[in-house]
Z-matrix of the N, CA and C atoms (Angstrom, degrees):
N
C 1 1.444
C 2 1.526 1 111.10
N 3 1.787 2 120.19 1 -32.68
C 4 0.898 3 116.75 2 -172.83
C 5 1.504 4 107.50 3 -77.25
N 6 1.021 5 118.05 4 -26.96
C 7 2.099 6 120.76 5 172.55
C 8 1.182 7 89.84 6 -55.05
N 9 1.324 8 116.87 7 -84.35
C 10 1.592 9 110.16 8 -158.91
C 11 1.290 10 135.49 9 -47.03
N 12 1.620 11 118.85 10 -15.27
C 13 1.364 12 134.25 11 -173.73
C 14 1.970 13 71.81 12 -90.19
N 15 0.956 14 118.55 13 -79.85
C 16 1.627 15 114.23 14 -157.82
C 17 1.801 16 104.51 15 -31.11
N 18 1.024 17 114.75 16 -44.53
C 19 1.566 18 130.45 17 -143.28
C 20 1.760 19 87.50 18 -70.56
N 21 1.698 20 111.29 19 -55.58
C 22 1.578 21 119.29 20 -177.42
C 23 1.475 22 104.22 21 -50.95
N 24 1.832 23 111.11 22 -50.89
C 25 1.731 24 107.29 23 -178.67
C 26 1.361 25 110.64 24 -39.85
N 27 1.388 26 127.30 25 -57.41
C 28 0.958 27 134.97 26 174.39
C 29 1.695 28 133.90 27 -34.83
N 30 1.558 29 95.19 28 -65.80
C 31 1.413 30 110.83 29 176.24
C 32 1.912 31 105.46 30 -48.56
N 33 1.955 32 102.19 31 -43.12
C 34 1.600 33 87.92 32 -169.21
C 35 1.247 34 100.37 33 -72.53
N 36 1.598 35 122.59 34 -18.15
C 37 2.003 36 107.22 35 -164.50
C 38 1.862 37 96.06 36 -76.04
N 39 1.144 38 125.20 37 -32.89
C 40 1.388 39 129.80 38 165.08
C 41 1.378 40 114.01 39 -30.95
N 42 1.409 41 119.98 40 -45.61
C 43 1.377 42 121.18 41 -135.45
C 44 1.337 43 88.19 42 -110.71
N 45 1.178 44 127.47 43 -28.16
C 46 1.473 45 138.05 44 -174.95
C 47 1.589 46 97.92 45 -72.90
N 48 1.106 47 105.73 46 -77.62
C 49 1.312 48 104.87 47 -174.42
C 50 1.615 49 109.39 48 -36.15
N 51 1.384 50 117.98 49 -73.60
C 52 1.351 51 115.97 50 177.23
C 53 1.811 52 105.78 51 -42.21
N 54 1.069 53 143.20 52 4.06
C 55 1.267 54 125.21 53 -175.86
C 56 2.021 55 105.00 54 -110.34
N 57 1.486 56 81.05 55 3.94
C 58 2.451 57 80.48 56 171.82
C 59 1.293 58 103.30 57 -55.77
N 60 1.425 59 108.46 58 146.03
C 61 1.676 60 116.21 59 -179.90
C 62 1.623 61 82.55 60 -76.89
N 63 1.589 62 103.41 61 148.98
C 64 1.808 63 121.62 62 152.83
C 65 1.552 64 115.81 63 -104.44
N 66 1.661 65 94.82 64 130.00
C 67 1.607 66 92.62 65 165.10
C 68 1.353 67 125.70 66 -98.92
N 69 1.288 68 125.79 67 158.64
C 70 1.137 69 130.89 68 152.63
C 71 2.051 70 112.35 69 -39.77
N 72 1.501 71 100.58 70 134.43
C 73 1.376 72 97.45 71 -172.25
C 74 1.675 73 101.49 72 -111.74
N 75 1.546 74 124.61 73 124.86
C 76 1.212 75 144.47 74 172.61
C 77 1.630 76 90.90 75 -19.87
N 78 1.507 77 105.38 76 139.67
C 79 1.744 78 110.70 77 159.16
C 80 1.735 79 115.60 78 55.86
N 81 1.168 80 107.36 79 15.15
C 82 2.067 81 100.81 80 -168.43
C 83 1.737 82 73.29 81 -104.03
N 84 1.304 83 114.55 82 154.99
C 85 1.104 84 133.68 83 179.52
C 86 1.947 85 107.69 84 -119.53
N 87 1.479 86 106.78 85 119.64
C 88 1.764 87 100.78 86 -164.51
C 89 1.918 88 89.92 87 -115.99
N 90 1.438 89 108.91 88 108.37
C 91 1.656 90 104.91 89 170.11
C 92 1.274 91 140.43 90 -51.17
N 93 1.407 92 115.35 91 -6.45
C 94 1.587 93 142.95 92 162.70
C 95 1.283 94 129.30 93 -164.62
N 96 0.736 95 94.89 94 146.41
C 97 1.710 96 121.59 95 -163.19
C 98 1.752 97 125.07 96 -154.98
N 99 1.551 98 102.75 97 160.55
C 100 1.228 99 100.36 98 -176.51
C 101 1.824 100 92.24 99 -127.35
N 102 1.369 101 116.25 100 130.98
C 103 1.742 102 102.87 101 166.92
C 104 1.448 103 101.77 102 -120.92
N 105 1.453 104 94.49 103 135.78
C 106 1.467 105 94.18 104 171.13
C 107 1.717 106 104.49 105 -107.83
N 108 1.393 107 106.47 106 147.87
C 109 1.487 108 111.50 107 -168.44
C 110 1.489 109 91.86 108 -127.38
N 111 1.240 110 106.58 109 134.19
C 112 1.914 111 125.68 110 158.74
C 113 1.026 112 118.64 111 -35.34
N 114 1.151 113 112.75 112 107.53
C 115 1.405 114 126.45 113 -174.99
C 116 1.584 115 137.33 114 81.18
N 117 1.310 116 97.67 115 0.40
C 118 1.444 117 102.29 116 -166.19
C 119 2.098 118 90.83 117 -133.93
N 120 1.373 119 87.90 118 -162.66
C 121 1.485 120 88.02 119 -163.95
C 122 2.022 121 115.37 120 -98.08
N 123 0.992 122 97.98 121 157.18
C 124 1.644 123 87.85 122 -176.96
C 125 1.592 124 123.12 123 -71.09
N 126 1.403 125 129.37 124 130.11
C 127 1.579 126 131.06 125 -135.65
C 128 2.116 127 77.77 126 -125.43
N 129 1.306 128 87.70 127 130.14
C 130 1.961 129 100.05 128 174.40
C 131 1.714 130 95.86 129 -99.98
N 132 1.062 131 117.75 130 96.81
C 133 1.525 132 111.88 131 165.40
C 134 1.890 133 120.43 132 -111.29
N 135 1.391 134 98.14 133 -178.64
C 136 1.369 135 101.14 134 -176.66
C 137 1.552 136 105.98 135 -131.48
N 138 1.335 137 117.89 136 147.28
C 139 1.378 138 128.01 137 174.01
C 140 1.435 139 114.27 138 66.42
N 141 1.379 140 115.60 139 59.86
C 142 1.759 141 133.57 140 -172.14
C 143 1.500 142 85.58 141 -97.81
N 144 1.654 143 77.57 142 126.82
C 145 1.734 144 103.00 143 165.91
C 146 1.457 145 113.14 144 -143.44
N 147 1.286 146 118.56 145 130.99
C 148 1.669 147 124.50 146 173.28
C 149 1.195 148 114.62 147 -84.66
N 150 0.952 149 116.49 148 105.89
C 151 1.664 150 134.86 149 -164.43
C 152 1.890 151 123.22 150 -40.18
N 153 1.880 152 68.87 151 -69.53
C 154 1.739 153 110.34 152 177.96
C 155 1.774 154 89.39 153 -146.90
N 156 1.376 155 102.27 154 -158.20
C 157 1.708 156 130.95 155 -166.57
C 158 1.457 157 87.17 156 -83.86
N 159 1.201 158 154.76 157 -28.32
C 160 1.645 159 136.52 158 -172.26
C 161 1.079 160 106.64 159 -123.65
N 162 1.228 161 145.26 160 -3.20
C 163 1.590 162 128.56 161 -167.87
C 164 1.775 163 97.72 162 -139.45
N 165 1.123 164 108.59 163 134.21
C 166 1.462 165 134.71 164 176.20
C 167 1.824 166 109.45 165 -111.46
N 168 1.627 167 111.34 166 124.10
C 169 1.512 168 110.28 167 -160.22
C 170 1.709 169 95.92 168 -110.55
N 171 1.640 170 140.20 169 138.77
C 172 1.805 171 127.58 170 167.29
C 173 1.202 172 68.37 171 -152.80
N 174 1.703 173 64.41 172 158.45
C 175 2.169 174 98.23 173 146.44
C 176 0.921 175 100.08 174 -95.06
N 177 1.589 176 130.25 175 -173.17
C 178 1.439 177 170.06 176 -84.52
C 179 1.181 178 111.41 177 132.32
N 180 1.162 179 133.78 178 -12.68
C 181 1.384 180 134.68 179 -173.45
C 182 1.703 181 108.55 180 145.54
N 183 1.226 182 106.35 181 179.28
C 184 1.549 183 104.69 182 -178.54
C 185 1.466 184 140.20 183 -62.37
N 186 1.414 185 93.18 184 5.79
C 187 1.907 186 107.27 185 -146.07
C 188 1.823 187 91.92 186 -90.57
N 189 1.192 188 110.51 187 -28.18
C 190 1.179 189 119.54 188 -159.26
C 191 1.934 190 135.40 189 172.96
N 192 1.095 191 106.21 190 171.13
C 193 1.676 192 100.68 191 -175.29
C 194 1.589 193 109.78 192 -122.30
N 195 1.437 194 102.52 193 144.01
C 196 1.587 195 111.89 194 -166.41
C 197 1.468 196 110.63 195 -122.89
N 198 1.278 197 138.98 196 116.88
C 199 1.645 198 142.83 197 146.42
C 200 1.305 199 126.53 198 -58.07
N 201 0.894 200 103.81 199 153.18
C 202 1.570 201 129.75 200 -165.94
C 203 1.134 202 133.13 201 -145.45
N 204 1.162 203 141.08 202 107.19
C 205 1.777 204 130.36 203 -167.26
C 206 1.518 205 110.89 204 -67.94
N 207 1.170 206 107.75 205 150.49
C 208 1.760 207 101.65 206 -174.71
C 209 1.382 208 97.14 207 -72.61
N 210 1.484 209 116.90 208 -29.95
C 211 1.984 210 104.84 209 -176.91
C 212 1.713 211 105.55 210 -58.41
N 213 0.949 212 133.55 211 -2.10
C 214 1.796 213 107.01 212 175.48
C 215 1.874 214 91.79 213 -126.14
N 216 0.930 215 99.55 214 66.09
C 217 1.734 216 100.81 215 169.25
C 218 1.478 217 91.61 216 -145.84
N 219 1.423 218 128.22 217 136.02
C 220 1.302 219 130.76 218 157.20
C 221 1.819 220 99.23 219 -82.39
N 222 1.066 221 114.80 220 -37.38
C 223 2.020 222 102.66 221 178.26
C 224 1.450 223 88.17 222 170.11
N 225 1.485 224 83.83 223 -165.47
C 226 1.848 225 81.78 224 -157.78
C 227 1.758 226 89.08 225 -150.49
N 228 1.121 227 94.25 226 153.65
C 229 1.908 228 91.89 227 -174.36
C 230 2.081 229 110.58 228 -121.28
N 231 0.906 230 115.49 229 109.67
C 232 1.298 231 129.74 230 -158.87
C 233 1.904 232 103.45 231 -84.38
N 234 0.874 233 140.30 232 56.73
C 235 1.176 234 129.47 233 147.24
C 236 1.687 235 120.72 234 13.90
N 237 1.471 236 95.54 235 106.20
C 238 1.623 237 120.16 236 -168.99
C 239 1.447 238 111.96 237 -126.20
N 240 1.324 239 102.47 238 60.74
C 241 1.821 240 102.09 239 -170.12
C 242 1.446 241 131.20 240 74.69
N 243 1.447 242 117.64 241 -150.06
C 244 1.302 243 130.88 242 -178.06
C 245 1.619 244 125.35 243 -124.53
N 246 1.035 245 112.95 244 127.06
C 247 1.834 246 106.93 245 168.30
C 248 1.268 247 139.12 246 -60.12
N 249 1.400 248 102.86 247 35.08
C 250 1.522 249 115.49 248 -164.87
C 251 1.651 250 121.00 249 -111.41
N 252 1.703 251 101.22 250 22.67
C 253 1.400 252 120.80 251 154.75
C 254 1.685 253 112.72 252 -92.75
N 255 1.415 254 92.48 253 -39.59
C 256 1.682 255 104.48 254 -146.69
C 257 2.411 256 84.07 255 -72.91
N 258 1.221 257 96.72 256 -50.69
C 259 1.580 258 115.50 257 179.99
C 260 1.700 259 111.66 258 -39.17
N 261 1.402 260 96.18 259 -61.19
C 262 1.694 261 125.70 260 157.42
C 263 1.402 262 100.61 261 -35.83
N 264 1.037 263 149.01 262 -43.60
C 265 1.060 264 141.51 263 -143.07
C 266 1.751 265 99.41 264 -119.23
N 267 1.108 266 93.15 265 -52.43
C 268 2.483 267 97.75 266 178.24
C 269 1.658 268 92.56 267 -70.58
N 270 1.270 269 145.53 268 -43.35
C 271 1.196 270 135.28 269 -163.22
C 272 2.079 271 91.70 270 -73.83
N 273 1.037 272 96.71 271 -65.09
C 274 1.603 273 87.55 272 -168.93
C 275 1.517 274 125.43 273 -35.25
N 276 1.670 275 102.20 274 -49.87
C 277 1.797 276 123.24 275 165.71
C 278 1.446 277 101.73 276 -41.44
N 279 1.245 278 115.70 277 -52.00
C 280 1.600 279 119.20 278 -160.52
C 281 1.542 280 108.58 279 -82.75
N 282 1.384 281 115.93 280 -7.92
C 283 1.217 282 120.99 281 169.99
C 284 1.518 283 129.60 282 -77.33
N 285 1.344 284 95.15 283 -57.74
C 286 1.720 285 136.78 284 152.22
C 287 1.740 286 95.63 285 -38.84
N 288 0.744 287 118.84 286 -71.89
C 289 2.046 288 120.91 287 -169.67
C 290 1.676 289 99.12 288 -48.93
N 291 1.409 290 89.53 289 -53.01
C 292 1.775 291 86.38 290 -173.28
C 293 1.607 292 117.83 291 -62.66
N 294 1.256 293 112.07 292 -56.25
C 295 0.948 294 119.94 293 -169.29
C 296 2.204 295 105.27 294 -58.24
N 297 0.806 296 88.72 295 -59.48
C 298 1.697 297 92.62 296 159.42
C 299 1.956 298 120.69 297 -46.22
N 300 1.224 299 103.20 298 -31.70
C 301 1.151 300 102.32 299 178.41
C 302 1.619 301 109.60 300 -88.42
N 303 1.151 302 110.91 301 -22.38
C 304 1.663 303 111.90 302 -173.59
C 305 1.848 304 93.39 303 -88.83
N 306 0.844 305 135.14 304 -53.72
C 307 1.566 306 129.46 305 -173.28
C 308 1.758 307 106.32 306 -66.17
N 309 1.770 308 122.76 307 -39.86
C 310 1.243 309 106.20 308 170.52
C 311 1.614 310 110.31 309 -60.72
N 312 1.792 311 123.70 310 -30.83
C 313 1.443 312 110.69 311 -179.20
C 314 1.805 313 109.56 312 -69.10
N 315 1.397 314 122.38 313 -11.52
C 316 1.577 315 106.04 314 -179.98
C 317 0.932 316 118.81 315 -93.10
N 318 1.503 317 113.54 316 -31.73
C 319 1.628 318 121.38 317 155.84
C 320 1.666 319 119.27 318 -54.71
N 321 1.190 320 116.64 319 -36.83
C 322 2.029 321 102.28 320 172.79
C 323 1.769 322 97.85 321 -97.26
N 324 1.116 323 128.92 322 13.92
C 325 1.753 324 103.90 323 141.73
C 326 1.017 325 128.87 324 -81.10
N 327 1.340 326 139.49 325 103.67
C 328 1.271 327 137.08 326 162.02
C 329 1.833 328 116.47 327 -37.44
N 330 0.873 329 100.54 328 -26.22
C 331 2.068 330 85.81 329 -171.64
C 332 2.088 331 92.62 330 -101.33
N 333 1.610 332 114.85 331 39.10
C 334 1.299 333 105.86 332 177.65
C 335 1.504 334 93.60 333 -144.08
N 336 1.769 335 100.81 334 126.83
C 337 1.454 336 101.25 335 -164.25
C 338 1.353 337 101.95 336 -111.53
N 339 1.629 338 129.07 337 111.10
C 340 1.147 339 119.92 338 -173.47
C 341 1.806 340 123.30 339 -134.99
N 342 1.429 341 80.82 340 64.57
C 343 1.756 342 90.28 341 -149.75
C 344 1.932 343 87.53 342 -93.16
N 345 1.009 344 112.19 343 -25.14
C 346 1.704 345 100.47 344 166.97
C 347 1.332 346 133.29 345 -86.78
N 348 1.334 347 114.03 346 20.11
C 349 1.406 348 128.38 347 -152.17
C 350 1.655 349 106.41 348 -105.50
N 351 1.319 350 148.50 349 131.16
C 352 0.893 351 144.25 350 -169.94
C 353 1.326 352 104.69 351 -116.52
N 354 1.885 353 132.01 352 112.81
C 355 1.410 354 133.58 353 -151.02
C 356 1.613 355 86.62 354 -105.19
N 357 1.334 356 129.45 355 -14.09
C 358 1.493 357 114.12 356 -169.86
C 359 1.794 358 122.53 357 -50.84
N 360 2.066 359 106.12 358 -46.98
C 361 1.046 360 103.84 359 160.22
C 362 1.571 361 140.25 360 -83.49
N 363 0.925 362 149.08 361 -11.98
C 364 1.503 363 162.98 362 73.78
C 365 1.621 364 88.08 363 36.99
N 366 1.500 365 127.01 364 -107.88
C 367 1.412 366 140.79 365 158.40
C 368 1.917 367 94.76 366 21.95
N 369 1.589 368 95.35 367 -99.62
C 370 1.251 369 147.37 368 -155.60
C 371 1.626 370 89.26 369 -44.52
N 372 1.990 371 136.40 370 -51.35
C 373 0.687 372 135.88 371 -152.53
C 374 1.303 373 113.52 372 -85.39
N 375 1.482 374 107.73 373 -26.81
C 376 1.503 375 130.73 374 -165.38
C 377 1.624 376 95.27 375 -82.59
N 378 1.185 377 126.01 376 -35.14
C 379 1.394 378 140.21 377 177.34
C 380 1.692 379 104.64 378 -61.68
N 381 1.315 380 101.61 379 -65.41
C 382 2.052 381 102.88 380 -159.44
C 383 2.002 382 84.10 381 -72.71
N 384 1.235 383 99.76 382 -45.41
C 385 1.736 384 95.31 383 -165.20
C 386 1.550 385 102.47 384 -38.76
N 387 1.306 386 114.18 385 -56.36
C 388 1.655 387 138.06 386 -163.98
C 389 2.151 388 90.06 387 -46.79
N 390 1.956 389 93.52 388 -61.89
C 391 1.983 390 90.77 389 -153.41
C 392 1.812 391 80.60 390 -77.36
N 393 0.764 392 153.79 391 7.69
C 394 1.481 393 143.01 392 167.14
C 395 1.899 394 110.10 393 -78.32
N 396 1.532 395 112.77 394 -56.78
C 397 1.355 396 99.50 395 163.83
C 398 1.180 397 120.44 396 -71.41
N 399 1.136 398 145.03 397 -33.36
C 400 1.411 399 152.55 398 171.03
C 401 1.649 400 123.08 399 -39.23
N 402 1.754 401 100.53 400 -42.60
C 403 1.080 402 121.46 401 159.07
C 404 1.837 403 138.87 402 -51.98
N 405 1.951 404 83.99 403 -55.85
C 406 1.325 405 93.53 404 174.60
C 407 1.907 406 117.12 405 -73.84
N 408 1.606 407 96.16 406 -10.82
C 409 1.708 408 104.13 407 -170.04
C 410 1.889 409 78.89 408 -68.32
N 411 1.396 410 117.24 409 -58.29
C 412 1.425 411 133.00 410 -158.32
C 413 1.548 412 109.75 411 -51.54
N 414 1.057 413 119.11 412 -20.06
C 415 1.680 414 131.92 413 176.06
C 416 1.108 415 111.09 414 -70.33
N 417 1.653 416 116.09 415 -43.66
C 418 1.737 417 118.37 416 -161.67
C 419 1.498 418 107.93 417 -74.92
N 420 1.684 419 114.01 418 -14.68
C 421 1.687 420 115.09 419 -142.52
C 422 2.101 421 93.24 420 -132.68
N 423 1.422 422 91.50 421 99.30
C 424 1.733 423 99.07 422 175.69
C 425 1.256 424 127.85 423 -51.49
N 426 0.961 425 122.02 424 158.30
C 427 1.914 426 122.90 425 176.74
C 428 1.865 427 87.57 426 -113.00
N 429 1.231 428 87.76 427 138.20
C 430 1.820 429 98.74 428 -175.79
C 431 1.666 430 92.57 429 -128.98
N 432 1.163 431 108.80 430 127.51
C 433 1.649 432 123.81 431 171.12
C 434 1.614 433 121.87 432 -87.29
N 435 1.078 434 136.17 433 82.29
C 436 1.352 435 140.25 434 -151.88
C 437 1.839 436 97.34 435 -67.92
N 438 1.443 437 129.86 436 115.96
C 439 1.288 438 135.69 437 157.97
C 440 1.443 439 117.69 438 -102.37
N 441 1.308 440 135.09 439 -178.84
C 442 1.398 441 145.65 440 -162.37
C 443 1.394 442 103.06 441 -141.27
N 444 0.990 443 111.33 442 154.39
C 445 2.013 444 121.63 443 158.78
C 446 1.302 445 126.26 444 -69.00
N 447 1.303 446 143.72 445 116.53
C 448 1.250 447 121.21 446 176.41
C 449 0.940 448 118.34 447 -23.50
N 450 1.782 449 140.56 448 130.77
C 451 1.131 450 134.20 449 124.37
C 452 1.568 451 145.26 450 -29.62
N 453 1.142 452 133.23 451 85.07
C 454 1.573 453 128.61 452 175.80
C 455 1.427 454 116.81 453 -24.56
N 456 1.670 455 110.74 454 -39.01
C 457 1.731 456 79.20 455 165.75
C 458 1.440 457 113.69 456 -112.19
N 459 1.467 458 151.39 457 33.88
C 460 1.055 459 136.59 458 95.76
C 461 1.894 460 147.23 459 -9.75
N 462 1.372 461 93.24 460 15.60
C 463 1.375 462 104.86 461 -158.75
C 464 2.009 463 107.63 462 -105.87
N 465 1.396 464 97.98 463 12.33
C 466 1.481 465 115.26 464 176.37
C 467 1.738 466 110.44 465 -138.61
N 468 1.462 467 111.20 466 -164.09
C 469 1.471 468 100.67 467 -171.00
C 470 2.084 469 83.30 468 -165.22
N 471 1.384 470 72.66 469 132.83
C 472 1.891 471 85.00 470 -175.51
C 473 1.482 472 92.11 471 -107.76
N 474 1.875 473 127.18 472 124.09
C 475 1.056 474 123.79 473 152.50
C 476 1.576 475 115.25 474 -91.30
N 477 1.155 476 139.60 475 147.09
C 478 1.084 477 121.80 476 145.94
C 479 1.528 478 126.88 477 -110.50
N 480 1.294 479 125.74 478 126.39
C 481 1.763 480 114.90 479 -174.09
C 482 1.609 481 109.45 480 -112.03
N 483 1.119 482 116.92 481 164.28
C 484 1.350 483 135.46 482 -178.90
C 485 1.740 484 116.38 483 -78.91
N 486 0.742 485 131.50 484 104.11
C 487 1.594 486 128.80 485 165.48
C 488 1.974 487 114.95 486 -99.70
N 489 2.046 488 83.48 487 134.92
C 490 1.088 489 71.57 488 175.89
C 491 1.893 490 93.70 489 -148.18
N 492 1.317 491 111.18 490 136.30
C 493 1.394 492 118.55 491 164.26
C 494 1.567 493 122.95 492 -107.89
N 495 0.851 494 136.13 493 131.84
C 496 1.646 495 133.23 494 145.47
C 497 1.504 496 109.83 495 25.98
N 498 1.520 497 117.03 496 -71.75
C 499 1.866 498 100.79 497 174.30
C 500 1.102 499 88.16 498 -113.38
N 501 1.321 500 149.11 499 -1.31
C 502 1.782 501 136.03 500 -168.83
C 503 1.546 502 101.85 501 -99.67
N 504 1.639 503 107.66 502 152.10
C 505 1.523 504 107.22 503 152.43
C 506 1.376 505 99.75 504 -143.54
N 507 1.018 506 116.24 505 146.64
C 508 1.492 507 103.51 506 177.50
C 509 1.697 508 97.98 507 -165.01
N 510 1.235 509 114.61 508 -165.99
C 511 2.063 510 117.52 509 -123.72
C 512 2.051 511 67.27 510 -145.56
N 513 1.094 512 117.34 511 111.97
C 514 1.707 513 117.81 512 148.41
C 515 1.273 514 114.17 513 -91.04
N 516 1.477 515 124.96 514 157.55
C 517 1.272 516 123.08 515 -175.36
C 518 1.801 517 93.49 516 -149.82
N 519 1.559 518 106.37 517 143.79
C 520 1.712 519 125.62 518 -154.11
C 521 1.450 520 103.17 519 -151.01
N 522 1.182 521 95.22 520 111.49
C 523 1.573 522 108.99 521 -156.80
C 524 2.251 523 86.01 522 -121.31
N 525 1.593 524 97.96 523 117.59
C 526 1.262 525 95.01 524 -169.01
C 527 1.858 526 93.21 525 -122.82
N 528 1.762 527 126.31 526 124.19
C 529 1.122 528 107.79 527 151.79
C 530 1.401 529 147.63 528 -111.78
């Protein structure tokens, strides 16, 4: 009981962590992207760059490059490859299940005699066949990394440290801009 209570701590400190907002980083140049802007419709551009703290620079195509203030963008989603590990990985399982499920059904029929039959390749094929389409499904379908705009008041950094003396303890606070 005590693994499994540890194992969940875990899974949520995992999940937390993975859940920090990401910003857009000053001057990094991202070759695709998706921004979605407030109120209006979501724009697929290429060659997004954050200038400074308010203005966001893409193309649209070859003709030219367009700005944008970071105030009418709700965030912008940065294109991080393909899903063709994660696919790779559910197609193979799902291969593996089947193929396991079709040899446990010939083994509990009694009127099916399969005592010369060797399930290793059978197994094995149903497995790579499975993460092979799974894969190629995983190629067609992008992984998009959702980032944010700097925040305006993000523009400082609050430490807080611990103090402690002999009879004192006390809480410091470090306000840096």
């Amino acid at each position: 009981m005590k693994k499994i209570c540890s194992l969940i701590a875990i899974l949520f400190f995992i999940n937390s962590v993975y859940a920090q907002k990401q910003y857009l980083e000053l001057n990094s140049k991202y070759p695709v992207a998706k921004v979605y802007q407030k109120g209006m419709s979501t724009v697929k551009v290429k060659n997004l760059v954050l200038i400074n703290d308010t203005t966001l620079q893409y193309s649209l195509s070859e003709s030219g490059e367009t700005q944008i203030s970071t105030d009418k963008i709700r965030y912008v989603a940065i294109k991080k490859g393909t899903r063709a590990a994660a696919y790779g990985a559910y197609g193979g399982a799902m291969g593996l299940l089947s193929a396991l499920y079709g040899v446990l059904s010939v083994k509990n029929d009694p009127t099916l005699d399969d005592s010369g039959v060797n399930w290793g390749p059978f197994i094995a094929g149903f497995t790579v066949g499975g993460a092979a389409l799974g894969t190629v499904v995983g190629l067609c379908i992008p992984k998009w990394k959702i980032h944010y705009a700097p925040d305006k008041s993000t523009s400082f950094l609050i430490e807080l440290t611990p103090y402690s003396n002999s009879n004192l303890y006390g809480l410091g606070l470090k306000v840096k801009f």
